[in-house]
N, C-alpha and C positions, 0 to 999 in steps of 0.2 A: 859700518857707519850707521849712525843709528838719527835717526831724522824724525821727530814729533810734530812738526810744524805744518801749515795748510799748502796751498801750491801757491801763494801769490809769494812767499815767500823761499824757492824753489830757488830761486838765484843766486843765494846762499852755497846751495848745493850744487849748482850744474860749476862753477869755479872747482870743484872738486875731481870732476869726473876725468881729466886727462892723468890727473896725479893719481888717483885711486887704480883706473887703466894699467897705468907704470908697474903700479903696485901689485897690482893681481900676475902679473907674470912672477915674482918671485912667492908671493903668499897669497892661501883662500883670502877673497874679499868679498861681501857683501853690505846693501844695503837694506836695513828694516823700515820699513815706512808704517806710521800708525793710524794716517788719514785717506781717508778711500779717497778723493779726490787727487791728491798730490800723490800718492804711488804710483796709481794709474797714468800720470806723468813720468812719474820716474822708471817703468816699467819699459815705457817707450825711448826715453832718454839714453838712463845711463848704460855703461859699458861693462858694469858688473851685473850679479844676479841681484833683484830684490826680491824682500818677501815681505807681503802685508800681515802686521800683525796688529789685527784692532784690539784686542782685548789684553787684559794683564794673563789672564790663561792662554791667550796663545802666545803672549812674549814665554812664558812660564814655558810651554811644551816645547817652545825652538831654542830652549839652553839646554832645555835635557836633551835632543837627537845632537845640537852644534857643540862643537868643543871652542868655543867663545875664549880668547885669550885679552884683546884687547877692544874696545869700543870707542868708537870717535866721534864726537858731538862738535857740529856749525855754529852751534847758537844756545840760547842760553832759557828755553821752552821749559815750563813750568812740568810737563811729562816725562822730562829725562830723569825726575826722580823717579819713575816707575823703573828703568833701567837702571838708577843706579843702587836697588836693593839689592845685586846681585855681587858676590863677591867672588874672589877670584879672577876676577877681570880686572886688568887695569883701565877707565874709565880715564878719557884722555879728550882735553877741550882744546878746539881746533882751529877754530871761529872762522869764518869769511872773510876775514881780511886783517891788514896790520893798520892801523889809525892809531890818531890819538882825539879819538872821542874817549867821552867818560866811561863806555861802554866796555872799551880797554882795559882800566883801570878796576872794572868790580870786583866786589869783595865774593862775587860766586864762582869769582875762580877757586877758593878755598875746594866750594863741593867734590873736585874733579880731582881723581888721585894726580894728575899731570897736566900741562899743557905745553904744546907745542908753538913756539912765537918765533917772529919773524928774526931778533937777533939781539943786541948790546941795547936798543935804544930801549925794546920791552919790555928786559930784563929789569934794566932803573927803575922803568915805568912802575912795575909790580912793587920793586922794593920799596918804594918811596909810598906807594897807596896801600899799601897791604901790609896788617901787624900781624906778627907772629904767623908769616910764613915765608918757608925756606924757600927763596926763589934758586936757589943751586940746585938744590936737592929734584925742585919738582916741575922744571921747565926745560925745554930741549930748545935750542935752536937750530931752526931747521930753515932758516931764508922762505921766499918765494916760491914752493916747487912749481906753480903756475906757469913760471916765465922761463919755466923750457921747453913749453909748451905751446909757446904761440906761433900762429903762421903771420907770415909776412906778407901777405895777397890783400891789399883794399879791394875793395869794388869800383873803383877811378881808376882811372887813366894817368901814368907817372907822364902827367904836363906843366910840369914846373912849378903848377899849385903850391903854396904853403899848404898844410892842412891840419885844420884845428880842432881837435877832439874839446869839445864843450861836453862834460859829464856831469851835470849838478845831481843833489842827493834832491830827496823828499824833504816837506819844508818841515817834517816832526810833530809831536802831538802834545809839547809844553813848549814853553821859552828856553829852559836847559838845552834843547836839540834842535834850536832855531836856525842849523847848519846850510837851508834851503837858499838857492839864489837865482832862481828861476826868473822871480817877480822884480828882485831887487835890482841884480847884473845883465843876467840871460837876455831881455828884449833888448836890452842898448849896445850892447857884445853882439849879441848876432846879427840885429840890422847892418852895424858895422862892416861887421866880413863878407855879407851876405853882398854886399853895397861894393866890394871892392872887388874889381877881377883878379889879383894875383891871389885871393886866398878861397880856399873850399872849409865849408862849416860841416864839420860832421857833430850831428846833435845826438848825446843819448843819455834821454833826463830817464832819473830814476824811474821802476815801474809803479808807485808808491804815489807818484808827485800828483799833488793836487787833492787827495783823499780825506784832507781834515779843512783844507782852507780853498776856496772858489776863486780866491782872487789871485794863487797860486794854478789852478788849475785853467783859469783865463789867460796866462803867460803862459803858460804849455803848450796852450792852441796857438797861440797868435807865434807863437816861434815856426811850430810843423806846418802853419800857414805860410809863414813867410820863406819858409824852404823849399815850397811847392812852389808858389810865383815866383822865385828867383830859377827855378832849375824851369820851369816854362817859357821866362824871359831868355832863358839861355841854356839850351839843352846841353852845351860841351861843360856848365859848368858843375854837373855831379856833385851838388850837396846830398850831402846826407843825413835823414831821420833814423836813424837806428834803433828798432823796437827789438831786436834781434835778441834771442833766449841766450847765444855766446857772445861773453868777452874776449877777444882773442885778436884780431888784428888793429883793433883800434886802440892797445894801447900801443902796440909795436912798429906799426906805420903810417901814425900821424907826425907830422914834424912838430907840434907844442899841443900840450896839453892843458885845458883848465878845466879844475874838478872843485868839487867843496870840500870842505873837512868833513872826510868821509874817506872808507876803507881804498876809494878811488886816485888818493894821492899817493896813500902806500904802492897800490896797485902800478900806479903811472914810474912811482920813484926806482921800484926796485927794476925798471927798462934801461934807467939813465938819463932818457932826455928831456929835452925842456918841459917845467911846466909853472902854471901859476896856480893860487889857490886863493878862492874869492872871500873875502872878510866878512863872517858873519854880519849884520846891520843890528840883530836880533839883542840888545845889551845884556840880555842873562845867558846868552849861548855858551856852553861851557867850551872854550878853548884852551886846552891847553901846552903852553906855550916855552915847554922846557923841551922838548923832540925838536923835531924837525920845524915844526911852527914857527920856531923864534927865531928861523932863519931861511923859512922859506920865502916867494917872491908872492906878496901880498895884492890880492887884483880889489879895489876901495872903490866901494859900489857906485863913488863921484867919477872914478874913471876908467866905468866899463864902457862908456862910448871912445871912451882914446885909446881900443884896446891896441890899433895897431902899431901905435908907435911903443906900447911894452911887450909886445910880440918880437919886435926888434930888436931890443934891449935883451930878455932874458935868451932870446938866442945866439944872439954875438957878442954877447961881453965875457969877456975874458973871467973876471969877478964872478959871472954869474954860474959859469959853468963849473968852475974851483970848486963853488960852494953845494953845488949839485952832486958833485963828486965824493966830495966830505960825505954828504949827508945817505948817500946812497951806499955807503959800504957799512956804515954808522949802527941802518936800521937792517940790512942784509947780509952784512956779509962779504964773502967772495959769492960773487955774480955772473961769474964764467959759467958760459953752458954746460948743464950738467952737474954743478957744483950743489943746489938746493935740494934737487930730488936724492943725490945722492945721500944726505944730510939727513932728511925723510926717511928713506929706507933702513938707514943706520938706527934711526929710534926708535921703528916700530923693527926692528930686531933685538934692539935691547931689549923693550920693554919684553918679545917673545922670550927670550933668554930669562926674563926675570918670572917668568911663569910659574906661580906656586904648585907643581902638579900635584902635591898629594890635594890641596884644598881642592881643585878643578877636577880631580876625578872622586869627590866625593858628594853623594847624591844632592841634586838643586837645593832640597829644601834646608839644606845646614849653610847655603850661602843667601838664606835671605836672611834681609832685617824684619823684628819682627811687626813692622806693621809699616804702611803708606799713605802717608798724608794726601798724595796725589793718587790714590787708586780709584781713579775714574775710566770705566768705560767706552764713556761716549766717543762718538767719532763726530768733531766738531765742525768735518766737512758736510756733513750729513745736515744737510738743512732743507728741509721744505721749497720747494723750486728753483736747487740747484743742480747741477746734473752730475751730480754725485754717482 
């Protein structure tokens, strides 16, 4: 697993670490980290071995001791071309989540000899945005492996609460990725639940939120405010802030979930149960509404203060849950435990089966390209009064 990126974007990577766990029992796995600050995180973290390699000569000298077969990229980091000068590798894009942001659809999936996606809905996805490329040929579907891996343990008390995972994204850094609903939904949804005793608010806004806009980052506060005076007002009622480094029980035991259009609905969808997903406000946000969108249960930033009576609706209508159903096998698969990771294991064995050995055991430098547009250096964590 090959990780270019600083630590605030780590979160990416830590959704990885049960599946990669799984993985390391049947095959060597490691993680390369390229920034002194986020290895040092991942060092601590993850479950496999990493190794920091800040420079292009030390990526260079751990292909020559490793017999490197396959490589997997979260994200789409301008320094994964330093890694992918190397040939004999299949070079396998893996991403953080299943969405339908436009982020899905890039055309830098080309770079990556393969990519691994969550199922059928993907698959169209690619076909339909991407010319001249074989999406049979260069995409695996492998489901969820995440969600065999979740535990079922809240930190509450099972007291009849409804409980409502609220997960908005960051509000974005153009009008294209204006997916954010913090400032829009989030104060009028949460005072609501917050307000009512039969429901519990577990809140966990993106780590991101607030970062380009203040008035975004002023609804972040006045929410974790408002969760502290209610669980003060009333100690049995176990709201929850969740700043928590894992995703893991809160998608699997809250009873309704609302997320934004963000990897967060995929996340929530491939569990099964209820959720809604808040209407961008933002008019250039790119939505796109051929997936699951176009028939997901829509939360219209006019009626985030009436969330509770469409908490009620997408939980007990019959209609609602059919169409939940449809759409959860649609973009996963079979979703039976055990069914995702095993689907995982099966491609990174093909791809091991498809190993060129004579080109892999022939000296590094006949699998480089000959030159690198990205051959930089630097370690961008390394800044002047950070504790790099």
């Amino acid at each position: 697993m090959y990780f270019a990126d600083k630590k605030v974007n780590l979160y990416q990577m830590r959704q990885w670490y049960k599946p990669l766990a799984a993985l390391a029992e049947h095959v060597q796995v490691a993680v390369i980290g390229r920034s002194a600050v986020a290895t040092l995180t991942l060092m601590d973290e993850a479950p496999v071995p990493v190794v920091y390699l800040r420079t292009t000569e030390d990526l260079e000298n751990f292909l020559r001791e490793q017999d490197v077969r396959v490589a997997l990229y979260v994200n789409q980091n301008a320094r994964n071309f330093q890694m992918f000068r190397y040939g004999g590798i299949s070079h396998v894009f893996i991403n953080h989540g299943e969405s339908d942001k436009a982020y899905m659809r890039s055309n830098q999936h080309k770079a990556y000899d393969y990519a691994f996606i969550a199922g059928d809905a993907a698959r169209e996805r690619l076909t339909d945005a991407l010319w001249e490329y074989d999406v049979d040929a260069r995409t695996f579907a492998i489901g969820r492996p995440q969600t065999d891996h979740l535990v079922n343990r809240p930190p509450f008390p099972d007291d009849g609460r409804t409980s409502v995972l609220y997960s908005p994204t960051w509000e974005g850094d153009r009008g294209s990725m204006g997916y954010g609903s913090v400032a829009t939904h989030g104060v009028a949804l949460s005072k609501a639940l917050l307000a009512d005793p039969r429901f519990r608010l577990v809140y966990r806004p993106h780590p991101r939120s607030g970062i380009v806009d203040s008035g975004y980052a002023r609804a972040n506060r006045e929410i974790i405010a408002a969760i502290a005076r209610a669980n003060a007002a009333d100690p049995h009622a176990h709201h929850v802030y969740d700043d928590a480094a894992e995703l893991d029980w809160q998608l699997s035991a809250t009873d309704v979930a609302i997320t934004d259009v963000s990897a967060m609905v995929y996340d929530r969808l491939a569990t099964g149960r209820p959720l809604l997903v808040t209407r961008p406000v933002d008019p250039l946000a790119d939505v796109d509404e051929t997936g699951y969108l176009s028939a997901c249960e829509w939360l219209y930033a006019d009626d985030a203060s009436d969330i509770i009576a469409t908490i009620d609706r997408v939980q007990n209508s019959d209609e609602a849950r059919a169409s939940l159903d449809y759409w959860v096998r649609r973009h996963f698969g079979d979703t039976s435990p055990g069914a995702a990771t095993e689907r995982f294991h099966a491609a990174i064995a093909e791809l091991l089966a498809r190993s060129d050995l004579d080109l892999v055991d022939r000296p590094l430098e006949t699998r480089l390209v000959e030159s690198d547009p990205f051959d930089d250096d630097e370690d961008e964590d390394a800044v002047p009064g950070e504790d790099a």
